[in-house]
MIFIKOL-449232 format. One record per residue (C-alpha): residue in three letters; z negated, x, y. Coordinates in steps of 0.1 Angstrom, whole numbers. Each point is the difference from the previous one (the first is absolute). Example, Ala and Ser with C-alpha at 12.3 -4.5 7.8 and 13.67 -1.06 7.14 Angstrom:
2
<rec><aa>ALA</aa><up>-78</up><east>123</east><north>-45</north></rec>
<rec><aa>SER</aa><up>7</up><east>14</east><north>34</north></rec>
END
This chain:
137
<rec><aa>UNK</aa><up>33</up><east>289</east><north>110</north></rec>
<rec><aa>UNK</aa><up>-16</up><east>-34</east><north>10</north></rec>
<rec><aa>UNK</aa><up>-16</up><east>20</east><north>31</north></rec>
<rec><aa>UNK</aa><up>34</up><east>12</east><north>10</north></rec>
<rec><aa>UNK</aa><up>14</up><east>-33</east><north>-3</north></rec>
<rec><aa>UNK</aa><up>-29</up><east>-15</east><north>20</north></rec>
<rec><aa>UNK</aa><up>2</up><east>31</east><north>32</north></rec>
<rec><aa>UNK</aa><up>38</up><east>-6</east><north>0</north></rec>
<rec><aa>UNK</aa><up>-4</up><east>-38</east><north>6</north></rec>
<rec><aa>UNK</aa><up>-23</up><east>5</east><north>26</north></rec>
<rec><aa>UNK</aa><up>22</up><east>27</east><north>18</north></rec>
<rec><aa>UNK</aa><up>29</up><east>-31</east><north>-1</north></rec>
<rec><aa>UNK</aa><up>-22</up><east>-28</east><north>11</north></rec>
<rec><aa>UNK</aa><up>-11</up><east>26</east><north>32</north></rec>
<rec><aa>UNK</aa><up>34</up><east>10</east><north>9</north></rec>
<rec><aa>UNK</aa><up>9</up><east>-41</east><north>-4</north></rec>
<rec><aa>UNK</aa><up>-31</up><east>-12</east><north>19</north></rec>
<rec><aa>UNK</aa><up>-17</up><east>31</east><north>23</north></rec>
<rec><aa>UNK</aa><up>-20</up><east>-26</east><north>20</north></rec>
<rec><aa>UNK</aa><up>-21</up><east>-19</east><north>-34</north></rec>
<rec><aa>UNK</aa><up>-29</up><east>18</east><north>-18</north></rec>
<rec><aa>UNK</aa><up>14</up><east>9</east><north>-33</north></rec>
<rec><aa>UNK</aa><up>-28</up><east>4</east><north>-32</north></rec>
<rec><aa>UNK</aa><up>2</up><east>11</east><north>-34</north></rec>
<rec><aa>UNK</aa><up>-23</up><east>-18</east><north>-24</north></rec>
<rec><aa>UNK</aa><up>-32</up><east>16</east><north>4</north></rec>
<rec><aa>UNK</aa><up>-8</up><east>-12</east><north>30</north></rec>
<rec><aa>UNK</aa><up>-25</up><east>-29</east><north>1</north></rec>
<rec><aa>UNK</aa><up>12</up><east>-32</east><north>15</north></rec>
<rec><aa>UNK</aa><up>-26</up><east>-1</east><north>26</north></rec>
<rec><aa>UNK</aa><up>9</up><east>29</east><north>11</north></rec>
<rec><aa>UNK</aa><up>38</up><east>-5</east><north>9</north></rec>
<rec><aa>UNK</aa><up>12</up><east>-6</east><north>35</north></rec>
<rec><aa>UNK</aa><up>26</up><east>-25</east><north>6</north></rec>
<rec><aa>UNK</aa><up>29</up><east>-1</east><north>1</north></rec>
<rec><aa>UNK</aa><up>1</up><east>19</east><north>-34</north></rec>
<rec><aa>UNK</aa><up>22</up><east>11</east><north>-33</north></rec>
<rec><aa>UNK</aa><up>-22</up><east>4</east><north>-27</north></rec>
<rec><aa>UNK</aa><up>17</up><east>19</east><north>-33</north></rec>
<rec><aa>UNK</aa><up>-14</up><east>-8</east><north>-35</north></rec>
<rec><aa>UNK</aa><up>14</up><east>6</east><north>-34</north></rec>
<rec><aa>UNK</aa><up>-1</up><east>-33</east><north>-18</north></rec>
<rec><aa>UNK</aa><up>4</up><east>14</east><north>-36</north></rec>
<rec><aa>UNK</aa><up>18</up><east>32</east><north>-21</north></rec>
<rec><aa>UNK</aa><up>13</up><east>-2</east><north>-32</north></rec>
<rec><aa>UNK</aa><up>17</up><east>30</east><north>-23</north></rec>
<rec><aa>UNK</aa><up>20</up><east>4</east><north>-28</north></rec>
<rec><aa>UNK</aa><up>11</up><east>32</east><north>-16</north></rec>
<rec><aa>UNK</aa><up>33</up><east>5</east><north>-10</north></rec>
<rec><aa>UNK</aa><up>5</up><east>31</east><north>-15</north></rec>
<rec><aa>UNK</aa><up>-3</up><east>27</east><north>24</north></rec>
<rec><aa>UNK</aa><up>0</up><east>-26</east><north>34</north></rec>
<rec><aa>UNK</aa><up>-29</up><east>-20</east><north>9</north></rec>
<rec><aa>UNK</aa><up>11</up><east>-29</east><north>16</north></rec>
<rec><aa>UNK</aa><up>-25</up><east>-18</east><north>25</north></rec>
<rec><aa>UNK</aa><up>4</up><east>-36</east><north>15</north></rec>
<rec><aa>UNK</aa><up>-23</up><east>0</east><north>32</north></rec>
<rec><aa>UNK</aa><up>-5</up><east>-33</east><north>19</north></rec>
<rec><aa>UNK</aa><up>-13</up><east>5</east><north>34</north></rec>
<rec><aa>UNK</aa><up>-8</up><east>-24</east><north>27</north></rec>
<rec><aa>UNK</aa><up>-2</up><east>2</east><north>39</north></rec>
<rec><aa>UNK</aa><up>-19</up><east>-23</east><north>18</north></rec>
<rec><aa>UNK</aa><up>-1</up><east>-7</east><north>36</north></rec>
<rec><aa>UNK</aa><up>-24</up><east>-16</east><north>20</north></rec>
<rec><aa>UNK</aa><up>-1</up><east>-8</east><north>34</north></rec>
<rec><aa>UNK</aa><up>-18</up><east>-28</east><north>26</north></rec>
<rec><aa>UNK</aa><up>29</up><east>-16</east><north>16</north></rec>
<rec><aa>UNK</aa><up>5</up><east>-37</east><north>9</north></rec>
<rec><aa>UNK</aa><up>32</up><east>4</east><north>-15</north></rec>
<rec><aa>UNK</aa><up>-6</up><east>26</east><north>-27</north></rec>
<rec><aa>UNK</aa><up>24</up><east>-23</east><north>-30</north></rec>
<rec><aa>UNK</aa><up>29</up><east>3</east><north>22</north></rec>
<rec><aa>UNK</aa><up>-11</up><east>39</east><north>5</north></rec>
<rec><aa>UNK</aa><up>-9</up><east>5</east><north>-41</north></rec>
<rec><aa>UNK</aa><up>35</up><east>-13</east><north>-10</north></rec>
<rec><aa>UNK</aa><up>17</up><east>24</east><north>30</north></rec>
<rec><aa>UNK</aa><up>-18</up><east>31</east><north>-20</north></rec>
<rec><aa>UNK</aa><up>9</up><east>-15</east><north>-33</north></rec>
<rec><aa>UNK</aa><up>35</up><east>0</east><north>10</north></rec>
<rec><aa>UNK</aa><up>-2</up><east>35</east><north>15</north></rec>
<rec><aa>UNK</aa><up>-16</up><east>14</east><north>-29</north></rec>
<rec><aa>UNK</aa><up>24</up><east>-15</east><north>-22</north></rec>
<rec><aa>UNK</aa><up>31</up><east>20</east><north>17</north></rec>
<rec><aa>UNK</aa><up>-24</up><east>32</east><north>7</north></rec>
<rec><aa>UNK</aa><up>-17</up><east>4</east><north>-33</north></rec>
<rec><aa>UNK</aa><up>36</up><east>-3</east><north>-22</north></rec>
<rec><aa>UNK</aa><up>-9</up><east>37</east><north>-10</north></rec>
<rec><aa>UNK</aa><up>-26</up><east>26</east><north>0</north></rec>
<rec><aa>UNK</aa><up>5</up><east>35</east><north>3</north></rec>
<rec><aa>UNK</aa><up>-26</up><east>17</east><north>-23</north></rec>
<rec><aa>UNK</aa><up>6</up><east>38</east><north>2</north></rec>
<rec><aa>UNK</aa><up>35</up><east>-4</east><north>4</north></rec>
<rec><aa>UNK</aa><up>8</up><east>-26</east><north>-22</north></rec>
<rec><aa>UNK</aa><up>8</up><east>-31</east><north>11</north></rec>
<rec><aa>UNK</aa><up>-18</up><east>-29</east><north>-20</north></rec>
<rec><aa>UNK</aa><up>12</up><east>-29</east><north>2</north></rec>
<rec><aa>UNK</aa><up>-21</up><east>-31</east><north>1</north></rec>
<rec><aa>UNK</aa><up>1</up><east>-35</east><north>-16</north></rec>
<rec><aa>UNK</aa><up>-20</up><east>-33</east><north>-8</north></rec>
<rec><aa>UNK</aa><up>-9</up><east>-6</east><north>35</north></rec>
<rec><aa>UNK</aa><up>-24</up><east>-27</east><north>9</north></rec>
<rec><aa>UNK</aa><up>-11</up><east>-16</east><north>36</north></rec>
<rec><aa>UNK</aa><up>-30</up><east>-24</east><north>2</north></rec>
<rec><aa>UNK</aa><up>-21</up><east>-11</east><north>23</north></rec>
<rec><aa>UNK</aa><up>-37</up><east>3</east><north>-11</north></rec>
<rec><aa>UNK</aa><up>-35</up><east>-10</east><north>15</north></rec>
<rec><aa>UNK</aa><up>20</up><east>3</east><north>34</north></rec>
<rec><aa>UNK</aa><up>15</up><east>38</east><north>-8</north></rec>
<rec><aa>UNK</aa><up>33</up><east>9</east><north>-17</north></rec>
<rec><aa>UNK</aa><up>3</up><east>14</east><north>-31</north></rec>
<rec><aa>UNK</aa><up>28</up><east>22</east><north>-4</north></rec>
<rec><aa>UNK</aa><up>6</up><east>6</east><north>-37</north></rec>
<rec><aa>UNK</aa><up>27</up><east>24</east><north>-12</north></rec>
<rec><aa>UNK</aa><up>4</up><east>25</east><north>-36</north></rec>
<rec><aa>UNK</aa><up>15</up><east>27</east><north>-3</north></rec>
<rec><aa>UNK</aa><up>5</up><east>22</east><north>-30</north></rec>
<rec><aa>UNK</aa><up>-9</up><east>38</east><north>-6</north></rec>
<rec><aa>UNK</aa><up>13</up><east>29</east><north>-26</north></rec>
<rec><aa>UNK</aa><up>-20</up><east>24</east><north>-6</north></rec>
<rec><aa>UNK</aa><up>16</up><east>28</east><north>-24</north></rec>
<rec><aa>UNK</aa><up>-27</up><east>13</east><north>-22</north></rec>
<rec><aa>UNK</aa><up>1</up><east>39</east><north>-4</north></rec>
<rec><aa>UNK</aa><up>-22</up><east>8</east><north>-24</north></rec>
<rec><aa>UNK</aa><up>11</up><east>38</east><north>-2</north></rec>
<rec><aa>UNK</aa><up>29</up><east>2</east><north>-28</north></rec>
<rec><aa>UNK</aa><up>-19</up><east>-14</east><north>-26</north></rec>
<rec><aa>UNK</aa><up>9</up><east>-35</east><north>-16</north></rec>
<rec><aa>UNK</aa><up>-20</up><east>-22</east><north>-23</north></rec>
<rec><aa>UNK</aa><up>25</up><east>-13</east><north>-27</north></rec>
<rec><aa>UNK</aa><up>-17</up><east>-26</east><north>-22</north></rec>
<rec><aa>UNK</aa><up>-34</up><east>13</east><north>6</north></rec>
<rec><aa>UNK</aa><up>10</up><east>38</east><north>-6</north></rec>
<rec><aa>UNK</aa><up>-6</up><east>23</east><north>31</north></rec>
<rec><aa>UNK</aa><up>34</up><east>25</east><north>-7</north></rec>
<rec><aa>UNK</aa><up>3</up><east>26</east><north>26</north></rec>
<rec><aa>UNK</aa><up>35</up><east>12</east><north>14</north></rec>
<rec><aa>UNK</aa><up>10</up><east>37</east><north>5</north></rec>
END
């Protein structure tokens, strides 16, 4: 799901900024041309709750670019990715995401939003009742 999350984010950022290089989090520093949008997950957690698994997923965008005026550029994208990112649509769902942080860091900006992800778990139709595996007809 993570995966999903991450190729969808890219396809937004591309449609939002066709002319800047747009990365997920594999590639090596060195090897990104600027301007770029780099994707990385910050952190995941999950909690199981009966049959859903919830997932918070923190992710971060960070954009880099050499431009004498690149604070006054980095709070323009914060901005835009504020009112762009207000959703994403993850096969049809629309998630909706929260906890949104801007900062400016080492001379990029960090773009820091979470969003949260259920996940129904269909383990066939069996269900585990205080340790006991019963099976349904």
């Amino acid at each position: 799901m993570i995966n999903k999350v991450k190729n969808t984010l890219k396809e937004n950022l591309q449609s939002i900024y066709p002319k800047y290089n747009i990365y997920l989090e594999d590639k090596k520093s060195n090897e990104i041309v600027k301007p770029a949008l780099r994707i990385k997950v910050v952190n995941k957690t999950t909690n199981n709750q009966r049959d859903i698994i919830k997932q918070n997923v923190r992710l971060e965008i960070i954009f880099t670019v050499d431009d004498d005026e690149k604070n006054k550029l980095y709070w323009d994208i914060s901005d835009t990715l504020d009112l762009e990112l207000k959703y994403l649509n993850i096969d049809g769902t629309l998630i909706r995401t929260g906890d949104k942080i801007s900062e400016i860091v080492e001379g990029e900006l960090h773009f820091k939003f979470q969003i949260q992800l259920e996940v129904t778990d269909n383990v066939e139709i069996k269900k585990l009742i205080k340790g006991i595996r019963i099976e349904s007809d």
